[in-house]
C-alpha positions, 0 to 999 in steps of 0.5 A: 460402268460408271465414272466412279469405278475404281481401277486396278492397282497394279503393284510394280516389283520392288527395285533392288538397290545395288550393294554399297561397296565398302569405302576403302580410301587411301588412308590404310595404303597411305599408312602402310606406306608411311609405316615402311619408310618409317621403318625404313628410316629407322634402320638407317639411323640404326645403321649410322648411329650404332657405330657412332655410339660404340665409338663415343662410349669406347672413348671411356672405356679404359685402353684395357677394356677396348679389346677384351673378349666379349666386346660391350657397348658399355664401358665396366668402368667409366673413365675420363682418362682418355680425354685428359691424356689427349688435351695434355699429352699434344699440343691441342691448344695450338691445334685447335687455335690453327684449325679455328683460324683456317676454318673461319677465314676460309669459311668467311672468305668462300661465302662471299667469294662464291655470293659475288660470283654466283650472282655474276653469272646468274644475272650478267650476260657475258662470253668470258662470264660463261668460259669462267662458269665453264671452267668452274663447272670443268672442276668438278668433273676432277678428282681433288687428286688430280689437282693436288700437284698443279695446286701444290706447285702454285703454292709453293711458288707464291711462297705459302709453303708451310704457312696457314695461308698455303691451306686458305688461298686455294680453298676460297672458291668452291664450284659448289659454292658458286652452282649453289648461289647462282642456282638461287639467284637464277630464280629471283626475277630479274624485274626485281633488279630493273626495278631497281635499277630503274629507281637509281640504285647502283650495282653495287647497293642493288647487290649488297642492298636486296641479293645478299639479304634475300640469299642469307638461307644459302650464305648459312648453308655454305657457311656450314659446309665450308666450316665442315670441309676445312675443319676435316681437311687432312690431305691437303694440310698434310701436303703444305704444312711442315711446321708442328707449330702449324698443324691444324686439328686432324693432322694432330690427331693422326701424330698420335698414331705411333708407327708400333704402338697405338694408345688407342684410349688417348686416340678415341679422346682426341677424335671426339673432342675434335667432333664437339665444335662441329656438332656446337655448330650444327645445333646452333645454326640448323634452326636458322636453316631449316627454318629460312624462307628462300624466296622470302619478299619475291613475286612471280 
């Protein structure tokens, strides 16, 4: 054989490739998550708002339509009737005047109450400091209920029975008003405070200087819940205030309640026009809210 002889090509099998698996990636799992928390969403807010809606479109219907037999969720005949009755009928000038007075003094007041106490106990170390967090955190643990008594009896002997101040005095500082500012400035380091203390700043200007404006998404936050509280307080109102002159919105509202007889379109009226400064506020400031930075201006 010479060296020029060919050899034999040997031919290998064709290796099979494996089947390629169809992708399936998270996106229809994640959809069809999606879907149901949509769903989910949705039959909630039909849950809360169809009462809502029946309420706010009742309130002008005419007293006779409120109670025909079949119910509709649209009134027959609109009417406005209702609304005037309430403003003219009460004394809703000086309701709303009383209950404006209470909920932004209280309001004012609580924010800067629960700001300086929750930074005391978020940023000093002191024994009678944790007894007062204690006692602070003790008071949730109560029913308002219980409370009412005791509270009544100081009121009563500092003389505030019967006056706006008998409903603003005890109702400055709130336990959630303080868990909320000392939770937030627990989580402001406390090199930012050396610092500055460091450069000759006193408590005083480090406080009022650097915590309050870095706080101011937890101040509007309180802010709008202490409006909320003070503007629906009923119980407490009830308990201190004797003087119609004095009564605040809601207790107001319940006068119209007769002990027989319930003009049930005047008390739809009076009832939504008490929600209107609420729902003014809360599209006023949600933007200011929801939009805030909390830990704007702070570093690890």
């Amino acid at each position: 054989m010479t060296a020029n002889t060919l050899t034999p090509r040997v031919e290998t099998a064709p290796t099979r490739q494996a089947p390629r698996k169809r992708w399936s990636g998270g996106k229809p799992r994640a959809t069809g998550r999606t879907i149901s928390a949509s769903t989910l969403l949705w039959i909630l807010a039909v849950a809360y708002g169809f009462p809502l809606l029946w309420f706010v479109l009742s309130s002008f219907k005419p007293a006779g339509d409120l109670f025909s037999f079949p119910l509709t969720l649209l009134p027959k005949s609109w009417t406005v009737q209702g609304y005037i009755d309430a403003w003219n009928s009460f004394n809703f000038y000086q309701f709303f005047a009383n209950t404006f007075i209470v909920a932004i003094v209280t309001t004012v007041l609580t924010v800067i109450a629960s700001c300086c106490t929750g930074y005391a106990l978020a940023k000093y170390d002191n024994r009678w400091l944790k007894i007062l967090f204690l006692g602070i955190l003790a008071t949730t643990m109560l029913p308002t209920e219980v409370m009412l008594a005791p509270t009544f009896l100081v009121v009563r002997d500092l003389g505030l029975y019967n006056s706006l101040a008998g409903i603003i005095v005890p109702s400055i500082l709130t336990a959630t008003g303080v868990l909320m500012f000392r939770a937030f400035f627990l989580t402001v380091p406390d090199e930012l405070i050396e610092a500055a203390r460091i450069d000759g700043a006193r408590e005083l200007a480090i406080f009022f200087r650097i915590m309050v404006p870095i706080s101011r998404p937890i101040m509007l936050t309180l802010a709008i819940f202490s409006f909320q509280w003070r503007w629906n307080d009923y119980i407490w109102p009830l308990l201190v205030l004797n003087d119609p002159d004095k009564f605040t919105l809601q207790i107001g509202i319940q006068s119209i309640v007769g002990a027989q007889n319930i003009n049930w379109s005047v008390l739809l009226g009076a009832s939504v026009i008490s929600l209107i400064p609420l729902i003014l506020l809360y599209l006023v400031f949600q933007k200011y809210v929801m939009n805030a930075n909390i830990n704007a201006g702070l570093k690890d």
